[in-house]
C-alpha positions in Angstrom: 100.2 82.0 5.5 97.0 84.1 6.0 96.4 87.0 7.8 92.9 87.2 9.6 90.9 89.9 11.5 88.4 88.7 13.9 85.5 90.6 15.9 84.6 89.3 18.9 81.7 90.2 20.8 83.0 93.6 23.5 85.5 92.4 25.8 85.0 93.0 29.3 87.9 92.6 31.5 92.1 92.6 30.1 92.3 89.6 31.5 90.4 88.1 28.5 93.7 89.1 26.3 95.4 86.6 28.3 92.7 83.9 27.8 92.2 84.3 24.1 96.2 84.4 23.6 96.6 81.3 25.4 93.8 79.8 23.7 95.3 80.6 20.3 98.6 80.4 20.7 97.9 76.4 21.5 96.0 76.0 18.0 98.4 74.0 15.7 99.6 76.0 12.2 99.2 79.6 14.5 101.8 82.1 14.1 102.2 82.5 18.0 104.7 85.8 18.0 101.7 87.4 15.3 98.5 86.8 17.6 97.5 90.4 18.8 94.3 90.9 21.0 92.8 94.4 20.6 91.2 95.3 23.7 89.4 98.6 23.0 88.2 96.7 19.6 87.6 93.7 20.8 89.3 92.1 17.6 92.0 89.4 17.4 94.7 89.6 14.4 97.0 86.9 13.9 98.8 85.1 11.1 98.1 81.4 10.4 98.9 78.3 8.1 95.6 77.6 6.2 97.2 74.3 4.9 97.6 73.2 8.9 94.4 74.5 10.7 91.2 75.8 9.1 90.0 79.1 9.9 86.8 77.3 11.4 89.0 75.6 14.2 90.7 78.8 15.3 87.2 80.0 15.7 86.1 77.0 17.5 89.0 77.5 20.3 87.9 80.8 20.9 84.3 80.0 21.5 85.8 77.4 23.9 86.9 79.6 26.0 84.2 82.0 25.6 84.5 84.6 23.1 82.1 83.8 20.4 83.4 85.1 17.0 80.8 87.5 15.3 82.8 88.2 12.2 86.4 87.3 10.2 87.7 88.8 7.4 90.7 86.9 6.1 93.5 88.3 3.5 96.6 86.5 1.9 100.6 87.6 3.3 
């Protein structure tokens, strides 16, 4: 499993937490209990299988729906 941070650009409405969730909680090899949308930082963290889903497609869902991804760090559990 990995652990990834991503910025997103500022978030407008709390609504867009229940967007994003949804939109990541339906991407295959997602950890869906981990995904955590940061409102006031407009970040995402969640915890994901590398070996299922790249980190491009997780990216790709949120653009989607949307939310174009300006950066991701990503770090090992």
């Amino acid at each position: 499993m990995k652990k990834v941070n991503i910025q997103l650009e500022t978030l407008s409405c709390p609504s867009c937490i229940v967007k994003i969730e949804g939109a990541l909680k339906n991407v295959k090899g997602v950890d869906k209990a981990s995904v955590k949308v940061r409102f006031n930082a407009s970040k995402v963290v969640l915890h994901f299988d590398e070996a299922q889903t790249p980190l491009t497609q997780i990216e790709a869902a949120l653009s989607k729906v949307g939310y174009p991804v300006l950066s991701s760090k990503m770090e090992a559990l």
